[in-house]
N, C-alpha and C positions, 0 to 999 in steps of 0.2 A: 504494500500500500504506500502510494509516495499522498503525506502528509507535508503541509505548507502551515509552521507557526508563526502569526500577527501578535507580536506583544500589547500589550494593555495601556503602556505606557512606554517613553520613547525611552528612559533610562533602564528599562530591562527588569527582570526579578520579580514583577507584582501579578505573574501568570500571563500565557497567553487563547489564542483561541485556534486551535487546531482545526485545518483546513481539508478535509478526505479530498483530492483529488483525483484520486484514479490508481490502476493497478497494473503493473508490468510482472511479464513472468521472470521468477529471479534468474539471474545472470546474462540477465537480455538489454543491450543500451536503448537508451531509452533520451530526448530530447526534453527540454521545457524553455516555457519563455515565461518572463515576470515583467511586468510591466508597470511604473508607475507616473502616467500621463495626465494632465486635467485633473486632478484630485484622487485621480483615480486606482487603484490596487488591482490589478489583472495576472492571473495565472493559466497559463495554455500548454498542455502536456501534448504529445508529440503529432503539435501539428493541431489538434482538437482546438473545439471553441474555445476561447478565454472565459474564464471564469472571472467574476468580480467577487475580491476578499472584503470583509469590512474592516474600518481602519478605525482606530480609537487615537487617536493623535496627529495632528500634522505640524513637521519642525525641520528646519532644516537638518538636525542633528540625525536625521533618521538611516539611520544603514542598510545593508543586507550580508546575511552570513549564508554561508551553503556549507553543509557538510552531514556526516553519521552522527544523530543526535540520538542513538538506540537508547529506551525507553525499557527494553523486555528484556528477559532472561537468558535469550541465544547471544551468542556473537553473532556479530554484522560486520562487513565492509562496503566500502563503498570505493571505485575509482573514476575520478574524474580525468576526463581527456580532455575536456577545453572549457573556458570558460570566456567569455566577452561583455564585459560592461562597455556601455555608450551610452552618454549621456547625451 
């Protein structure tokens, strides 16, 4: 399940809202795009509609992190081949 978390708050720690987007079969690559344009939080997994996140904050401060944020009792990996920010 590839999950997308919006924190609560732009300094982090105070929970956020977990986002189910969609399912890849494991060790299959898999694209995504994030977008945030016009106010707006957009997430589109491989190539699908965009999805609109809701956002509890707006600040310039605001980041983005990507990476294995495992939550459950297996190991997980994850390998990333590319990544492109433009602003």
């Amino acid at each position: 399940m590839i999950t997308v978390g919006v924190e609560f708050v732009a300094t982090g720690g105070q929970g956020q809202d977990l986002n189910k987007i969609g399912s890849v079969p494991h060790g299959t690559r898999f694209h995504y795009e994030m977008r945030f344009e016009n106010g707006n939080l957009q997430f589109s997994l491989n190539g699908g509609a965009f999805k609109t996140l809701k956002q509890y904050f707006t600040t310039s401060n605001a980041f983005f992190k990507m990476g294995n944020y495992n939550q459950g009792g297996d190991d997980s990996e994850i390998h990333v081949f590319g990544l492109t920010v433009q602003h």
